[in-house]
N, CA, C and O atoms as a DFTB+ gen file, in Angstrom:
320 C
 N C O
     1  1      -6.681     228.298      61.801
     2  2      -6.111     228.425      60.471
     3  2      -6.907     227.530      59.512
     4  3      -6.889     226.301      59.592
     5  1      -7.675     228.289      58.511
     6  2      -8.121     227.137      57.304
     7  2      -7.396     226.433      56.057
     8  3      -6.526     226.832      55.283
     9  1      -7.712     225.894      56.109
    10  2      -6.580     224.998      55.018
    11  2      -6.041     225.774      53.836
    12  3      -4.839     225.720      53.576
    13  1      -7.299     226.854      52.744
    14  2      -6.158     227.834      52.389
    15  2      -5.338     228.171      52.995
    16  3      -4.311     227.925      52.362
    17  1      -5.092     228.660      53.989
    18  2      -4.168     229.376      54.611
    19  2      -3.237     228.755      55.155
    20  3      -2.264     229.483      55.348
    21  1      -3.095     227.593      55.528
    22  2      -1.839     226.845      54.880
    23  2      -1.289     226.527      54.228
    24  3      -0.208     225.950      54.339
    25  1      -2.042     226.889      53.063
    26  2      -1.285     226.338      51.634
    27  2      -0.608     227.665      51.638
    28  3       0.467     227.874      52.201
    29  1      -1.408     228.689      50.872
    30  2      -1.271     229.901      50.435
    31  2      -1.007     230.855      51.990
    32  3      -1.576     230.924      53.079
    33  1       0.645     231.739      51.093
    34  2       1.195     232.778      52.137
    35  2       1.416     233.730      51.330
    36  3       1.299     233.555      50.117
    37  1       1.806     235.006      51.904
    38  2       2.028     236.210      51.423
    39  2       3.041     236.464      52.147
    40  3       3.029     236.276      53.364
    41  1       4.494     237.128      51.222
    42  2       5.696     237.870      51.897
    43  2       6.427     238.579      50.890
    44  3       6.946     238.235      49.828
    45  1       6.317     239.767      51.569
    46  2       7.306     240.735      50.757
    47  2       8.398     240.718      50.016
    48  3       8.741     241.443      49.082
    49  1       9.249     239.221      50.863
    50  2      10.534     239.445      50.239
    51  2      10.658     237.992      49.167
    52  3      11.707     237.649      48.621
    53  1       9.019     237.103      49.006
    54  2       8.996     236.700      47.959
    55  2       8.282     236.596      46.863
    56  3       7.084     236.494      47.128
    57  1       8.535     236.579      45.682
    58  2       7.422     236.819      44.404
    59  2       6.962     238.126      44.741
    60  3       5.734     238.159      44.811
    61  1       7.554     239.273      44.986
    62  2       7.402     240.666      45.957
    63  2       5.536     240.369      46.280
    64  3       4.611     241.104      45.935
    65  1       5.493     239.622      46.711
    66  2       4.324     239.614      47.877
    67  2       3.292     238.906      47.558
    68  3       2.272     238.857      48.244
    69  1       3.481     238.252      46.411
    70  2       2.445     237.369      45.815
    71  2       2.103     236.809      46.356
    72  3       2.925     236.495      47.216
    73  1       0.795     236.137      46.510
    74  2       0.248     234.826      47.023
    75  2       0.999     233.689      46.160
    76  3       1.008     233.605      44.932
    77  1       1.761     232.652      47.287
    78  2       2.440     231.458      46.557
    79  2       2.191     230.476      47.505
    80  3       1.904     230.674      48.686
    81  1       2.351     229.051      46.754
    82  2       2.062     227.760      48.138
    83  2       3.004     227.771      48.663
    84  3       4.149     227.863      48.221
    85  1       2.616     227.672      49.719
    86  2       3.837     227.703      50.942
    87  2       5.066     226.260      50.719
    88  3       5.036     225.034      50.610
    89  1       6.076     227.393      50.747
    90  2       7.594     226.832      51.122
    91  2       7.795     226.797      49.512
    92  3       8.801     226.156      49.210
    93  1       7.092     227.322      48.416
    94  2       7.829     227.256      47.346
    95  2       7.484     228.807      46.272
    96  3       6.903     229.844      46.595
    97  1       7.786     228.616      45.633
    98  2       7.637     230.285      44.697
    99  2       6.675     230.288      43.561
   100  3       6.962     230.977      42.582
   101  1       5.301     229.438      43.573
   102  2       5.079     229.163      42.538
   103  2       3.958     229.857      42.775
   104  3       3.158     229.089      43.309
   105  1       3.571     230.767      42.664
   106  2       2.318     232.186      42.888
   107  2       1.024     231.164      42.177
   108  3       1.063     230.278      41.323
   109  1      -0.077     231.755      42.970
   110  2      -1.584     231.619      42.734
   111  2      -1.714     231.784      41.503
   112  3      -2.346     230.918      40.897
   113  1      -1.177     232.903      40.773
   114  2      -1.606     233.494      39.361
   115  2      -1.186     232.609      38.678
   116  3      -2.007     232.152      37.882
   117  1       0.225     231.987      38.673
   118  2       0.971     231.298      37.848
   119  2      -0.339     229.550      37.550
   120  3      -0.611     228.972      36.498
   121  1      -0.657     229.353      38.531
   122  2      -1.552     228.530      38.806
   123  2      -2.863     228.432      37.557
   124  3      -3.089     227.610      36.669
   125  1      -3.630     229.835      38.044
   126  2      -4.649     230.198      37.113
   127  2      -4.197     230.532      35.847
   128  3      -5.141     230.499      35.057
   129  1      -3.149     230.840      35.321
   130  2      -2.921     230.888      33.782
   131  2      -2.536     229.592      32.779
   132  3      -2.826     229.344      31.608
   133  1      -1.623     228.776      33.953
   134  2      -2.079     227.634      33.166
   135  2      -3.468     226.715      33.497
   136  3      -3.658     225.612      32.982
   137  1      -4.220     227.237      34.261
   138  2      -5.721     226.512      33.919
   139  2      -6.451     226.954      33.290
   140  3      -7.384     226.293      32.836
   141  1      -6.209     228.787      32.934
   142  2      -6.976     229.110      31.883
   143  2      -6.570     228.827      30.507
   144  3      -7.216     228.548      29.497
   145  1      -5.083     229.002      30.789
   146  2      -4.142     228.440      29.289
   147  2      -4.970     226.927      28.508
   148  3      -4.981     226.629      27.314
   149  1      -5.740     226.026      29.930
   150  2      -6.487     224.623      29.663
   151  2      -5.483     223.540      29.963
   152  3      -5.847     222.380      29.768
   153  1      -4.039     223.811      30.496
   154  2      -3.849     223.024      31.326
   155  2      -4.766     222.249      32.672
   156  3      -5.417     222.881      33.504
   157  1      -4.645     221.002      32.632
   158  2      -5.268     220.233      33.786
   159  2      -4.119     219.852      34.989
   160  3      -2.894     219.885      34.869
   161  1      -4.753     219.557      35.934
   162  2      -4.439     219.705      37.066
   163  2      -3.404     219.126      37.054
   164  3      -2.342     219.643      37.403
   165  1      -3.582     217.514      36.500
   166  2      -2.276     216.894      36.445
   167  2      -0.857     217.037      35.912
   168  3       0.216     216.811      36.472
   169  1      -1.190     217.568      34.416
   170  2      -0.570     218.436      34.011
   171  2       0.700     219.367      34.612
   172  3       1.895     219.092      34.502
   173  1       0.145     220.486      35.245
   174  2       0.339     221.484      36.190
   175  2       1.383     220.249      37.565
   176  3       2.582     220.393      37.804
   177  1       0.745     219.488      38.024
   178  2       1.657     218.697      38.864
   179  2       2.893     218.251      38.056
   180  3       4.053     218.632      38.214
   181  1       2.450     217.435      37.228
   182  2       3.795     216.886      36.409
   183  2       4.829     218.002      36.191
   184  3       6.042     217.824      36.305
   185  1       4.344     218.973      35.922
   186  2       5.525     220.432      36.045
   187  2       5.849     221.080      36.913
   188  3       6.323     222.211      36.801
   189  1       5.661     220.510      37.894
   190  2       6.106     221.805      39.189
   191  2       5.703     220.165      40.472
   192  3       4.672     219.959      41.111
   193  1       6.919     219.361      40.411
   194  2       6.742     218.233      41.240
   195  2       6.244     218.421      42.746
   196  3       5.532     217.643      43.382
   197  1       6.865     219.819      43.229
   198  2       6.153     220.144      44.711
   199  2       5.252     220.634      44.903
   200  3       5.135     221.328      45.912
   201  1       4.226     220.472      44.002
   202  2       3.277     220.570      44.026
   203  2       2.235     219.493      44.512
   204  3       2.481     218.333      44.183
   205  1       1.090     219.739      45.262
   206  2      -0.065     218.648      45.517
   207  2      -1.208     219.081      44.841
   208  3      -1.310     220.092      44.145
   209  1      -2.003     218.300      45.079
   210  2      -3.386     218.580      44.126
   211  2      -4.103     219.691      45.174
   212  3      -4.726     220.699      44.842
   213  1      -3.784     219.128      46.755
   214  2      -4.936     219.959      47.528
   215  2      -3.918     221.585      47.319
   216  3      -4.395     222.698      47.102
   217  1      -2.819     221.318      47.434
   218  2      -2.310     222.886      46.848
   219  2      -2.386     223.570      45.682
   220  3      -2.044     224.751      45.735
   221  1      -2.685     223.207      44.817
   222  2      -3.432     223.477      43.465
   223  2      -5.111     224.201      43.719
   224  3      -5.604     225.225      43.245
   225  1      -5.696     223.133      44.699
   226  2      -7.230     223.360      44.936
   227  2      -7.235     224.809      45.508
   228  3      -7.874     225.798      45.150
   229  1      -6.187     224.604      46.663
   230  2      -6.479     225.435      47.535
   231  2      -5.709     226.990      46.678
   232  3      -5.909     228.153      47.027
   233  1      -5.334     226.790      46.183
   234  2      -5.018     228.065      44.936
   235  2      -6.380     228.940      44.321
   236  3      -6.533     230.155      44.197
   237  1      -7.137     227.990      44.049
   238  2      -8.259     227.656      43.250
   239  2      -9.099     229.074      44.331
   240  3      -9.312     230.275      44.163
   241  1      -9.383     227.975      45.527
   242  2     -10.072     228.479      46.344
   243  2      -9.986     230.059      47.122
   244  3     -10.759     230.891      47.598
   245  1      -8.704     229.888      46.932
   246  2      -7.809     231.700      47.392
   247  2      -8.818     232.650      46.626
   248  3      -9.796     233.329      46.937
   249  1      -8.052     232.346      45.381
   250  2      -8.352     232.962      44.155
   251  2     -10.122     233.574      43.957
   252  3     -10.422     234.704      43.572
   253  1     -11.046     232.528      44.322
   254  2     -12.100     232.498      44.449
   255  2     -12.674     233.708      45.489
   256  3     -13.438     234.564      45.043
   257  1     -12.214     233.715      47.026
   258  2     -12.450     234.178      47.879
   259  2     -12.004     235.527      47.897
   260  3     -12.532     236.400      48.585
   261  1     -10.594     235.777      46.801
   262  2     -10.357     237.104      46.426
   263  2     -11.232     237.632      45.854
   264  3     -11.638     238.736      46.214
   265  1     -11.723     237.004      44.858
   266  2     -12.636     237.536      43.418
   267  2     -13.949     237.923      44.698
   268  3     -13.891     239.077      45.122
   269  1     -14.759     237.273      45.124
   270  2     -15.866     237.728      46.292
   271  2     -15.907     239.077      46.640
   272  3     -16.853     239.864      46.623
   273  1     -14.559     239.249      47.008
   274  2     -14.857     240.429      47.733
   275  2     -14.941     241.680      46.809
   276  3     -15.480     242.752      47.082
   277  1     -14.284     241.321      45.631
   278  2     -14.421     242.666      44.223
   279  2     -15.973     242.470      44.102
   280  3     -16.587     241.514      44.576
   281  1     -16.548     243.574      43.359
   282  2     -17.517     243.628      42.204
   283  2     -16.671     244.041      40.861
   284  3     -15.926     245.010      40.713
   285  1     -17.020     242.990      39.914
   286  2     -16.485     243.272      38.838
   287  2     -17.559     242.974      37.534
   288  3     -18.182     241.941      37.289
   289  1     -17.529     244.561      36.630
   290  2     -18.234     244.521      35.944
   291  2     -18.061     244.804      34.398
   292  3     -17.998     245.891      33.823
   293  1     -17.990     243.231      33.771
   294  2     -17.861     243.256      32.173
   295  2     -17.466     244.343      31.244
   296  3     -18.253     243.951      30.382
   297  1     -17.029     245.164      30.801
   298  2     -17.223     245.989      29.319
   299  2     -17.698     245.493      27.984
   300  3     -16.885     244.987      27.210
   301  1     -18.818     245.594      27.706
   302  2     -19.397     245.366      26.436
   303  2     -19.033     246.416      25.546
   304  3     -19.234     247.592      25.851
   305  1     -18.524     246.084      24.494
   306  2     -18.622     247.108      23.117
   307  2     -19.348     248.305      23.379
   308  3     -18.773     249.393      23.398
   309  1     -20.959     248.145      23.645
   310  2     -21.945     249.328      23.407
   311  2     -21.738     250.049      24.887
   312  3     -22.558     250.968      24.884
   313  1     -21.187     250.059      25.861
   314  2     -20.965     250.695      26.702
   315  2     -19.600     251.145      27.384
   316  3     -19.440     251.412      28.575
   317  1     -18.661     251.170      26.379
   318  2     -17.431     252.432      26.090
   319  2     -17.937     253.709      25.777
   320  3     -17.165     254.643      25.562
């Protein structure tokens, strides 16, 4: 088991299947919107106390390893 995968679980019957840190409901995504929102890490802890930093990271890192496996490609204006 790698350390994502202790943080981060998947189950149907919570956040209907979201990736969330384990033993609480606080989904991966929820994670990345307030870091894109420009919340900082600490931040993000101070609001959600069961939270750790390496569970934050390891959010990070999920997230990352999802994106890998897509190809995803931009829309520019001139190519609509």
């Amino acid at each position: 088991m790698t350390v994502k995968e202790q943080w981060i679980v998947s189950d149907p019957n919570v956040m209907m299947g979201k990736p969330v840190i384990a033993g609480t409901r606080i989904t991966v995504e929820l994670i990345l919107e307030k870091l894109a929102a420009g919340e900082t890490i600490e931040q993000i802890l101070d609001a959600h106390p069961r939270l750790t930093r390496e569970a934050v990271l390891a959010a990070i890192a999920f997230a990352k390893e999802a994106l890998r496996a897509d190809v995803i490609y931009p829309v520019t204006e001139g190519t609509r």
